[in-house]
C-alpha positions in Angstrom: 59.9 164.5 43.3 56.8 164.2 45.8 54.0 163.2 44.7 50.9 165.5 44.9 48.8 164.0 47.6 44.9 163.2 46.2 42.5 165.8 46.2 39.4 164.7 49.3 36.2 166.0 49.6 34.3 166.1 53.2 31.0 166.3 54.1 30.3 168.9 56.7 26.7 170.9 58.2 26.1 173.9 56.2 28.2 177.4 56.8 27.1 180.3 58.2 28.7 183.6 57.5 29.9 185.6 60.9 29.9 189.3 61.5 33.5 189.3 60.4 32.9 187.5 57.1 34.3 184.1 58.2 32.4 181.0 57.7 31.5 178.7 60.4 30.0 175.8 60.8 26.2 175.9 62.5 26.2 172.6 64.9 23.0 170.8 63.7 22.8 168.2 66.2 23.1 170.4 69.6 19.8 170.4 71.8 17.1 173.0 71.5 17.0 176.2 73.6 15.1 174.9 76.4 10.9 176.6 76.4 11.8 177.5 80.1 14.5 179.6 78.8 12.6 180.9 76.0 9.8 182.2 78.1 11.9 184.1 80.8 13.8 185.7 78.0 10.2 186.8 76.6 9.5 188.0 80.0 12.8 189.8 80.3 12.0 191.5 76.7 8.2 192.3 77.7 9.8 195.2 80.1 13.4 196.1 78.8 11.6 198.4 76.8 10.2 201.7 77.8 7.1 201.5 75.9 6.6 197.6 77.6 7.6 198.7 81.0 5.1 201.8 81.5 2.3 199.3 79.9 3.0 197.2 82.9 3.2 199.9 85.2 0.0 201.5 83.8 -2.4 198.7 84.2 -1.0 198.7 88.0 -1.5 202.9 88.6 -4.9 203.2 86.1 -6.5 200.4 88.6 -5.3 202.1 91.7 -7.3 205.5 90.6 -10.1 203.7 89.5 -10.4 202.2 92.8 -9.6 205.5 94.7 -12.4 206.9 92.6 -15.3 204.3 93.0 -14.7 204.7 96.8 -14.5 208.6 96.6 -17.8 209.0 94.6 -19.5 206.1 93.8 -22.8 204.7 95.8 -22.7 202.4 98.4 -25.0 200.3 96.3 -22.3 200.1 93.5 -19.3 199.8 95.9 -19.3 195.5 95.7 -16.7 193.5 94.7 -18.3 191.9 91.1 -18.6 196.0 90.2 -15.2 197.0 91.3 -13.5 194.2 89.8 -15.6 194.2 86.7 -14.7 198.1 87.0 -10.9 197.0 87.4 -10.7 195.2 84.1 -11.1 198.1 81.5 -7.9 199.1 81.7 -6.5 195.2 81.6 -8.8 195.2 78.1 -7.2 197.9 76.5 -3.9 197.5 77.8 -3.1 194.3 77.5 -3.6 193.8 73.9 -1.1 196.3 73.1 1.0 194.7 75.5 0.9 191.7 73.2 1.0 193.2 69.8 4.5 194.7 71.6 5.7 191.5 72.4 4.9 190.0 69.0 6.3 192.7 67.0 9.2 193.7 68.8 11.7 191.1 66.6 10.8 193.7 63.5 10.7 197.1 65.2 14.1 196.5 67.1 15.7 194.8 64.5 16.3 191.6 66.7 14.7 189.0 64.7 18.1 187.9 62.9 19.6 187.2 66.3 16.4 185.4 67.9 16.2 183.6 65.0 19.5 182.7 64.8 19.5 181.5 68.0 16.7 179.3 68.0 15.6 178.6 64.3 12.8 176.8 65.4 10.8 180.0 64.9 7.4 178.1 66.1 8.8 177.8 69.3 9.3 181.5 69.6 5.8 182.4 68.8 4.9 179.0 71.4 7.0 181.5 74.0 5.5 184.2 73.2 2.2 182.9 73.1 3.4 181.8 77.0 4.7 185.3 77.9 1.5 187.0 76.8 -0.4 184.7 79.3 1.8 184.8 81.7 1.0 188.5 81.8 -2.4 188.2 81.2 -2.8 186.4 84.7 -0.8 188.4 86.3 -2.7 191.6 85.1 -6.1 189.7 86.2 -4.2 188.9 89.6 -3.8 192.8 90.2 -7.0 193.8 89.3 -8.9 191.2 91.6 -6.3 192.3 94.1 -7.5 195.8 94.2 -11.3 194.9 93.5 -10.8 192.8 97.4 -8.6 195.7 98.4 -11.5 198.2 97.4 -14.3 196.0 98.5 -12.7 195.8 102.3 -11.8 199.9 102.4 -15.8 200.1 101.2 -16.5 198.2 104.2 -14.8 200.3 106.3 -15.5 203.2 105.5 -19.5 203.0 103.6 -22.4 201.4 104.8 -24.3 198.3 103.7 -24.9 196.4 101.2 -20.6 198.3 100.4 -18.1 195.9 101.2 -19.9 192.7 99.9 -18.8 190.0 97.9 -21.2 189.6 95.5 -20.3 188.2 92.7 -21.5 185.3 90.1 -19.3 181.9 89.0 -20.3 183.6 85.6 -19.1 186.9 85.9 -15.8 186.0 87.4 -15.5 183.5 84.4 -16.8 185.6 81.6 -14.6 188.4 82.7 -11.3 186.7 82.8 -12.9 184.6 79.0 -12.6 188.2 77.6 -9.7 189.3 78.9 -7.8 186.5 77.3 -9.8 186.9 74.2 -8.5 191.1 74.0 -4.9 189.4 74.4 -5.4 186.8 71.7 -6.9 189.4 69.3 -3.7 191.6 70.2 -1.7 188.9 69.5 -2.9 187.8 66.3 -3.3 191.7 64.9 0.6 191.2 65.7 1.6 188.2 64.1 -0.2 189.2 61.4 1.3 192.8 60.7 4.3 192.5 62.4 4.4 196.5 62.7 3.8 197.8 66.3 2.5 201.2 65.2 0.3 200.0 62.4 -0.9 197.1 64.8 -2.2 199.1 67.8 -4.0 201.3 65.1 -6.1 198.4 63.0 -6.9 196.9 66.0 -8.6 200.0 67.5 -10.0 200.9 63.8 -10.7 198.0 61.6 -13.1 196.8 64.6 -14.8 200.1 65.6 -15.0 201.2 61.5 -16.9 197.8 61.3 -18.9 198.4 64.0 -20.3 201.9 62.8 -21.3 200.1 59.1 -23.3 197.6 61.4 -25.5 200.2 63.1 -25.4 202.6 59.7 -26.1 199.8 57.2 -29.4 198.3 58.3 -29.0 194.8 56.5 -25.5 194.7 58.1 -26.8 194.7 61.2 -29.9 192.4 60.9 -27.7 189.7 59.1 -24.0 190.3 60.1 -23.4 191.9 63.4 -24.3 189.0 65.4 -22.0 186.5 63.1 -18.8 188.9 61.9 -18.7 191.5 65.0 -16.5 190.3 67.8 -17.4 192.9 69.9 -21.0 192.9 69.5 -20.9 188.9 69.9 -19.2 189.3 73.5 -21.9 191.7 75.0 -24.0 188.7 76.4 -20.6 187.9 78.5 -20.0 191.0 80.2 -23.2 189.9 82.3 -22.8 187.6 85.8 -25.2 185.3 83.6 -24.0 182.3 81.6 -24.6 182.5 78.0 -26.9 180.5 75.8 -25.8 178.6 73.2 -26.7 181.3 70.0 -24.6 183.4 71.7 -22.1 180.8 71.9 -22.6 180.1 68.0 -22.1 184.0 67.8 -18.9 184.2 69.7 -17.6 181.5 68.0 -18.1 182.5 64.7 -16.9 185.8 64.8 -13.9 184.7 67.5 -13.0 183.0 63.9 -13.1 185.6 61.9 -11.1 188.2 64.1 -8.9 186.0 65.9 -8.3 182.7 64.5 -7.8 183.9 61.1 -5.4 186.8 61.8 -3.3 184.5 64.1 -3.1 181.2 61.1 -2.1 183.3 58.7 0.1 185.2 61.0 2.2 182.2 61.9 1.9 181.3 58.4 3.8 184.4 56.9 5.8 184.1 60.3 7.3 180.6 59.6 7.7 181.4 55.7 8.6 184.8 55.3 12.7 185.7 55.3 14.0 187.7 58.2 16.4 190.3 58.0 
């Protein structure tokens, strides 16, 4: 009679149940996906989507009519480049903030967190990508609207007389405007991170700020004592100005920059790298 050969035991990476039910082995020791990758897959995500795709297409068209109709009906006075570009940027500040609260909360709306997850389970690379991504687009948005802001400025030229077609415009107004630009997209970002819900993002960000906003004007020792220290849109009125800022309304900015975006984003990234995804 054979004997029964001895019962071994093996030491193996942890199993990972397939689609099918079958258990394989997840290869702990392979390299990471590379960032480079990451990103472009980002970028490929940020317009696969309709809603993502007519965002980018409506910052493009909503800065061609405001062009048109600054050199249709606005005076020559008004018709140089630091107003046309400054002009060019409202729809880059309200866009682009949804674009990123898209970006961030697209993993839970189209039920492809398991799989980028899966994939790279590194998940603070993914928010480092997307993090990329968002300012990837946020240059490229600021890109178009200076493009048309020169494109306007030269067809004022043409076709208005003087002082149209000049190219006025302050080292501080060309660097406060693209500072709050990226601040909109940061505050986007972080109202994503931290609800992880597209619809309910987009909302809060729109309400929550302008709801606090009204209390500051209603509520007299709100605004006396608050506004300038918790309002984040109050605190960036001394920026939308081709003068540099003095250092209060730094201490302003910064404070409340803390409250509405530094804190939404930490804990954000905090639930992010904790919570279970399905």
């Amino acid at each position: 009679m054979n004997a029964t050969p001895p019962m071994t035991t093996a030491t193996s990476a942890p199993a990972a149940a397939t689609a099918s039910g079958h258990l394989e082995t997840i290869d702990t020791s392979r390299a990471g996906v590379p960032m480079s990758r990451l990103i472009a897959v980002e970028l490929r995500k940020l317009v696969n989507t309709r809603a993502g795709l007519w965002l980018v297409l409506a910052i493009g068209l909503v800065s061609l009519l405001i062009m048109t109709a600054m050199l249709i009906w606005a005076d020559d006075s008004d018709l140089v480049f630091g107003n046309i570009f400054g002009l060019m940027n409202i729809p880059t500040g309200f866009l682009l903030p949804v674009l990123a609260i898209l970006l961030v909360t697209s993993e839970w709306g189209q039920r492809t967190g398991l799989v980028t997850f899966t994939l790279e389970p590194r998940r603070s690379r993914v928010v480092v990508a997307k993090l990329a991504t968002a300012l990837v687009a946020a240059v490229g948005a600021m890109l178009t609207a200076m493009a048309f802001g020169a494109l306007g400025n030269l067809l004022a030229g043409l076709f208005h007389d003087d002082p149209a077609g000049t190219w006025e415009m302050t080292l501080a107004g060309m660097s406060n405007s693209v500072m709050l630009q990226l601040f909109a997209l940061l505050m986007g970002f972080a109202f994503g991170m931290l609800i992880r819900n597209s619809a309910a993002a987009i909302v809060l960000y729109f309400v929550i700020p302008t709801i606090w906003s009204i209390l500051a004007q209603v509520i007299p020792w709100v605004h006396d004592h608050l506004q300038k220290w918790a309002d984040f849109s109050f605190a960036q009125q001394p920026f939308q100005s081709g003068e540099w800022a003095t250092g209060q309304e730094w201490a302003h900015l910064a404070t409340s920059g803390t409250i509405w975006l530094v804190l939404p984003l930490v804990i954000g990234i905090w639930r992010l790298l904790r919570s279970e995804v399905k």
